[in-house]
C-alpha positions as CSV (number, residue, x, y, z in Angstrom):
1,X,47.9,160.9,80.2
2,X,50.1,162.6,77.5
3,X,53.8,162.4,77.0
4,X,55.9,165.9,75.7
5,X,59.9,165.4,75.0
6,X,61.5,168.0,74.6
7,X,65.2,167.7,72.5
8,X,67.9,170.1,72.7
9,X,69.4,170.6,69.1
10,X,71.4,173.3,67.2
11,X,69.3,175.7,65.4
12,X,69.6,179.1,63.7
13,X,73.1,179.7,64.5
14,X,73.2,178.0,68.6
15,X,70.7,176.2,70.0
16,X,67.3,175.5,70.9
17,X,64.9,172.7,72.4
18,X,61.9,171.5,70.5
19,X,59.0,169.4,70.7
20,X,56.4,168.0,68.0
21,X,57.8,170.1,65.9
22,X,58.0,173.7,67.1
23,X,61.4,174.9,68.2
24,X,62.0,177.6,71.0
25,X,63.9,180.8,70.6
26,X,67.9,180.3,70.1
27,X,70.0,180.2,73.0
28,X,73.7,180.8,72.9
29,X,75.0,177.2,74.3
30,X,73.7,174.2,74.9
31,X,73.8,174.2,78.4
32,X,71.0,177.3,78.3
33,X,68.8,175.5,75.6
34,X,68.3,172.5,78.4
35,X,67.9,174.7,81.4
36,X,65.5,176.1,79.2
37,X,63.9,173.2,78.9
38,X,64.0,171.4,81.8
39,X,62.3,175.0,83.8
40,X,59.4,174.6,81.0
41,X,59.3,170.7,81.0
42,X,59.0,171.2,85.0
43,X,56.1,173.9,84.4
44,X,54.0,171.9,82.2
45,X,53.7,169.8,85.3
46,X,52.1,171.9,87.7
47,X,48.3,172.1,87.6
48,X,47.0,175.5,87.3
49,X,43.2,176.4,86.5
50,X,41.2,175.3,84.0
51,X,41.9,177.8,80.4
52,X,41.3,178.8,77.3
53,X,44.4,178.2,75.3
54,X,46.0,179.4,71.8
55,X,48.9,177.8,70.2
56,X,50.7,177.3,66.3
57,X,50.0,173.7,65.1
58,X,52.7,171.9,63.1
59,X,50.9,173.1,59.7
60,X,50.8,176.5,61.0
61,X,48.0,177.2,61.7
62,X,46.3,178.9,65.0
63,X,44.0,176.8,67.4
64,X,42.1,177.7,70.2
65,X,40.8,175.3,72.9
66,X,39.9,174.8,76.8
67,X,43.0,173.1,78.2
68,X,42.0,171.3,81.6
69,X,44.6,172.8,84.5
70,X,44.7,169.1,86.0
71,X,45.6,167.3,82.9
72,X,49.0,167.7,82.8
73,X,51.4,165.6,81.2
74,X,54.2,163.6,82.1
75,X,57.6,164.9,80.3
76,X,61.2,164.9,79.7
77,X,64.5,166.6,78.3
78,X,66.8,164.6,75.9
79,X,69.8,166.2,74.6
């Protein structure tokens, strides 16, 4: 099973959480950035159905792949 952390830093002017790389959209305090990312950290967790996924890799670029809805991983807020 994977592992995501996300950490809650300042960024563009307020803050933001981020995780391998990517950061989220800016949030106004610090306190929003985390509940931000503790609801998403929680999400991850759920299984949902079996999908077809798209995301931004760290060099940019766009990938596509099946993402199994039962493989979730375990994860976790610092910051």
């Amino acid at each position: 099973m994977s592992h995501v952390t996300y950490r809650i830093v300042e960024h563009d002017g307020g803050w933001a959480y981020t995780s391998n790389g990517t950061f989220s959209e800016t949030f106004a305090s610090h306190d929003a950035a985390r509940a931000a990312a503790v609801a998403v950290a929680r999400e991850q967790r759920v299984p949902d159905q079996t999908a077809v996924i798209e995301y931004e890799n760290t060099s940019g670029e766009w990938v596509t792949e099946r993402a199994d809805g039962h493989d979730r991983p375990d994860t976790d807020v610092e910051g």
